[in-house]
C-alpha positions as CSV (number, residue, x, y, z in Angstrom):
1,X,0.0,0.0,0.0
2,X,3.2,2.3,0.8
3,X,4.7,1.5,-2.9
4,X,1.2,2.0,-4.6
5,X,1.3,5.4,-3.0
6,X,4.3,6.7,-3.5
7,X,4.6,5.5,-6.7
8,X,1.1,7.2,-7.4
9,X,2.6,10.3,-5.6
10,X,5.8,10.6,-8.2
11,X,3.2,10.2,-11.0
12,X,0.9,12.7,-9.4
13,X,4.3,15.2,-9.3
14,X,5.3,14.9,-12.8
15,X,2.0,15.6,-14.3
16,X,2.2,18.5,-12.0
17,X,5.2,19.8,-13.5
18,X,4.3,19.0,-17.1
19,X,1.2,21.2,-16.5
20,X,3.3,24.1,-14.3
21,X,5.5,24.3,-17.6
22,X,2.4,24.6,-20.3
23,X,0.7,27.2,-17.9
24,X,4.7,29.1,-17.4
25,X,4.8,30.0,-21.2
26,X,2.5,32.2,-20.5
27,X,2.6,33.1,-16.8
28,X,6.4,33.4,-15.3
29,X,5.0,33.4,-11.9
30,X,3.1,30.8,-11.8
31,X,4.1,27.8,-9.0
32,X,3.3,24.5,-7.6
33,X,1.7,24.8,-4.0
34,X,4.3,22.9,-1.8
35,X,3.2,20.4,0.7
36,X,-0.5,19.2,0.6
37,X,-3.2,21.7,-0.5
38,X,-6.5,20.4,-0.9
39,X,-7.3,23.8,-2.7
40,X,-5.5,23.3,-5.7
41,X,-1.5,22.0,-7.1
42,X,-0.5,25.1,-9.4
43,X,-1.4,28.6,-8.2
44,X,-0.7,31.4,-10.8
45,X,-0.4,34.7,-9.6
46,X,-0.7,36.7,-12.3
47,X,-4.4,35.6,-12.8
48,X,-4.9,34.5,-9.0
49,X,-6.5,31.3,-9.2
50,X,-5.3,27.9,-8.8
51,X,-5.5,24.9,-11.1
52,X,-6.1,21.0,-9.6
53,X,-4.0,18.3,-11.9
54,X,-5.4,15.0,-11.8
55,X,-4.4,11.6,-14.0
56,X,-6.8,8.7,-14.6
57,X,-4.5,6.6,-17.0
58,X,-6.6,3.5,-16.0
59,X,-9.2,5.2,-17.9
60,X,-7.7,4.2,-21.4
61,X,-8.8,0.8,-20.0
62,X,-12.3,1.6,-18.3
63,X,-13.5,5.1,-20.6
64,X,-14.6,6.4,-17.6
65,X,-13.0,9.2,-15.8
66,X,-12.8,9.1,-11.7
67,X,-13.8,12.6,-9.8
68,X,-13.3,11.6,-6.4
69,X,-16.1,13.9,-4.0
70,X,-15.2,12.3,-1.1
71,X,-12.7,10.5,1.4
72,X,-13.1,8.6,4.4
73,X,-16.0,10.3,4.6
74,X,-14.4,13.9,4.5
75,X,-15.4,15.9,1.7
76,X,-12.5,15.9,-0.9
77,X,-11.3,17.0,-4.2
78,X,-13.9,18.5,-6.0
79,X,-16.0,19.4,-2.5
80,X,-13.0,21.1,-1.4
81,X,-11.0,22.6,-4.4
82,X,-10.7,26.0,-4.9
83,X,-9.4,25.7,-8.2
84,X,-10.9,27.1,-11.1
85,X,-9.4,24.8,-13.4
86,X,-9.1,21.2,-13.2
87,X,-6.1,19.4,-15.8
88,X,-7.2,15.6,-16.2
89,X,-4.4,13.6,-17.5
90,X,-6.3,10.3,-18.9
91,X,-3.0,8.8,-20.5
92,X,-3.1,10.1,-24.1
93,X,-3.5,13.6,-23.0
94,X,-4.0,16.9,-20.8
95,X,-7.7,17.7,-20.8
96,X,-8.6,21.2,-19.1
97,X,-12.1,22.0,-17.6
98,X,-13.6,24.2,-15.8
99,X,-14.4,23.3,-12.3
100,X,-17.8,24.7,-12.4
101,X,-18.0,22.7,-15.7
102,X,-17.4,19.2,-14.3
103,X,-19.9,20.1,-11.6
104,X,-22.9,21.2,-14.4
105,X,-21.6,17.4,-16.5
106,X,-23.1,15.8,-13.4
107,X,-26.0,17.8,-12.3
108,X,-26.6,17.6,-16.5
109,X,-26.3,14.2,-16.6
110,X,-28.0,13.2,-13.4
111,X,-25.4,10.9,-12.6
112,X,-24.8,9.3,-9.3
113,X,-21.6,8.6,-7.4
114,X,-20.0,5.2,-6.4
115,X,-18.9,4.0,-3.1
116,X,-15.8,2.0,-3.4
117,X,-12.0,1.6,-2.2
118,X,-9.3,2.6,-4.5
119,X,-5.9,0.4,-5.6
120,X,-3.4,1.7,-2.6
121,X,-6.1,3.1,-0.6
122,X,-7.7,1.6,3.1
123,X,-10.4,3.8,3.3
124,X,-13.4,4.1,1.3
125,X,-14.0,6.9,-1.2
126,X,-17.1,8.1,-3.3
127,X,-16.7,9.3,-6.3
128,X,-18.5,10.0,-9.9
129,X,-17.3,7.7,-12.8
130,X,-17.8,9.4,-15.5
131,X,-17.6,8.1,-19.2
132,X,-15.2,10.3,-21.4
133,X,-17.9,10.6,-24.0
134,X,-20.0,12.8,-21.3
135,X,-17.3,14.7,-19.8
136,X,-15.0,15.6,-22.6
137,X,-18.5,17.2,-23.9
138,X,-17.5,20.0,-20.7
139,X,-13.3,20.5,-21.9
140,X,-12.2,23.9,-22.1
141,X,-8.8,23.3,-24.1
């Protein structure tokens, strides 16, 4: 369970960096939030807002993409973001959406949430899965 999440962590920190250096061509000042931050992973000053990176690479397999609402029953991710932008990485590439925008895809699409424990993880979590067809309807870039 240690490996899974550390591996998962590493991962986790190089999408964040591959997304810090699309979002630096065009914003110097922009920075990855050291430590854990619930909020958001990138904050960019110039614009003040944050942005939440995220990979689902298992979704090449499934075709649905995880938004995790909630962890050992806390509220988490997109409960508790602050971000305005959420990056999904789903293994091919870096799709950007709106956070609002991933919130209307479910209240659109009247979708309901699964309870379940996640590869690595010993508590439950609930989360939407979402098929790509449906969400990528929501992508900003």
């Amino acid at each position: 369970m240690i490996q899974t999440f550390k591996r998962d962590l590493k991962r986790g920190k190089h999408h964040e960096n591959v997304v810090l250096n699309y979002i630096k061509a065009k914003y110097k000042n922009a920075y990855i939030k050291d430590g854990y931050c619930k909020e958001y992973d990138i904050f960019i000053p110039e614009v003040n807002f944050g942005v939440e990176v995220k990979s689902d690479e298992k979704s090449k397999y499934t075709n649905n993409i995880v938004i995790e609402i909630e962890f050992n029953n806390k509220p988490s991710a997109l409960m508790t973001t602050k971000a305005k932008f959420w990056v999904i990485y789903d293994g091919y590439s870096y799709n950007w959406f709106l956070t609002d925008k991933i919130k209307d895809c479910i209240k659109d699409n009247n979708l309901r949430y699964a309870e379940f424990i996640g590869k690595g993880d010993a508590k439950s979590k609930k989360a939407y899965l979402i098929k790509k067809e449906i969400l990528y309807k929501y992508k900003e870039l």
